[in-house]
C-alpha positions as CSV (number, residue, x, y, z in Angstrom):
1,X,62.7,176.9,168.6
2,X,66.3,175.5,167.7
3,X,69.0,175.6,170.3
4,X,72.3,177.0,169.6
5,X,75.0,174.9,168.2
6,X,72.0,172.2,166.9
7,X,72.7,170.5,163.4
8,X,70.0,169.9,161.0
9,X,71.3,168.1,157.7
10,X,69.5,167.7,154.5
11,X,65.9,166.6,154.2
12,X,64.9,166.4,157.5
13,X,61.2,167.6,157.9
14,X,60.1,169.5,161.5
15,X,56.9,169.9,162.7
16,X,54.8,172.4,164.0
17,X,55.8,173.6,167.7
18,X,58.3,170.9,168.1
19,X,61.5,172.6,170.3
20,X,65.1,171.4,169.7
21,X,67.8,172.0,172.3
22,X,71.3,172.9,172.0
23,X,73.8,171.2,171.0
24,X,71.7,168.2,168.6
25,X,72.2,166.5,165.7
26,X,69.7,165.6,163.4
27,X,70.5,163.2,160.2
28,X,69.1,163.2,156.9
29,X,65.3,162.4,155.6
30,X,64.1,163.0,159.4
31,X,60.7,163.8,160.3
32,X,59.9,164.6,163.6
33,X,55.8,165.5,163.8
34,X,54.5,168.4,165.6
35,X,55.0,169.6,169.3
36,X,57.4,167.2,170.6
37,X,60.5,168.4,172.8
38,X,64.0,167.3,171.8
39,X,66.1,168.1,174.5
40,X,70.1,169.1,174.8
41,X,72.8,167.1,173.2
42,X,70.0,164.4,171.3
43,X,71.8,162.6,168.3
44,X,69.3,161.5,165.9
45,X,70.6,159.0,162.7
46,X,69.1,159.4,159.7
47,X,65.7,158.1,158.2
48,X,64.6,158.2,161.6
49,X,60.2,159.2,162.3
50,X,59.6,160.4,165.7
51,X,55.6,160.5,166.3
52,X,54.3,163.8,167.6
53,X,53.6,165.2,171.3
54,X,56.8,162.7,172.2
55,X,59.6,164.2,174.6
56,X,63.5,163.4,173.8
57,X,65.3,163.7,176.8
58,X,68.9,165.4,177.2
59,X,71.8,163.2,175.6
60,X,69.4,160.6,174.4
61,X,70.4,158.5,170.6
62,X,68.3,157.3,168.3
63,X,69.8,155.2,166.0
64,X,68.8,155.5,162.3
65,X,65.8,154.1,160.2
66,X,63.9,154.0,163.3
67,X,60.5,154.9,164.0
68,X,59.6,156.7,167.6
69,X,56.4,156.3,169.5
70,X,57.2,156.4,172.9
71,X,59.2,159.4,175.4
72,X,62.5,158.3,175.3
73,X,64.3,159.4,178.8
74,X,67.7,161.0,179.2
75,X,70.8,159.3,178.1
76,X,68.6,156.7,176.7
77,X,70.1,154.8,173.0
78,X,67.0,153.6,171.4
79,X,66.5,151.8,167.8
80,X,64.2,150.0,165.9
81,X,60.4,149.9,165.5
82,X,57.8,149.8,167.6
């Protein structure tokens, strides 16, 4: 499921019962694995791997070549590896 108004740019890879919210944007060569929840207003850079069964909270950032493996809560700005 993909809310309305969501951005999805080139190359960016989504799995298998993962829900976006409204109003995100996703950069390129993304991959976020299956059944996680992205929630409203998430900005995602590019070249970013978000692990699966992880929940993105509303308005949360994660900055770009960076590799998720943890919830990230709302409003949150997360980078970096684990």
């Amino acid at each position: 499921v993909i809310g309305r108004g969501t951005k999805i740019d080139n190359q960016v890879q989504v799995g298998h019962n993962v829900t976006i919210g409204s109003g995100c944007l996703i950069c390129a060569q993304t991959g976020i694995a299956g059944s996680c929840s992205l929630g409203d207003r998430v900005l995602i850079g590019g070249q970013v791997g978000i692990a699966q069964h992880l929940t993105i909270g509303n308005s949360a950032r994660i900055a770009a070549k960076s590799g998720v493996v943890r919830h990230v809560p709302e409003n949150a700005s997360v980078g970096g590896y684990p």
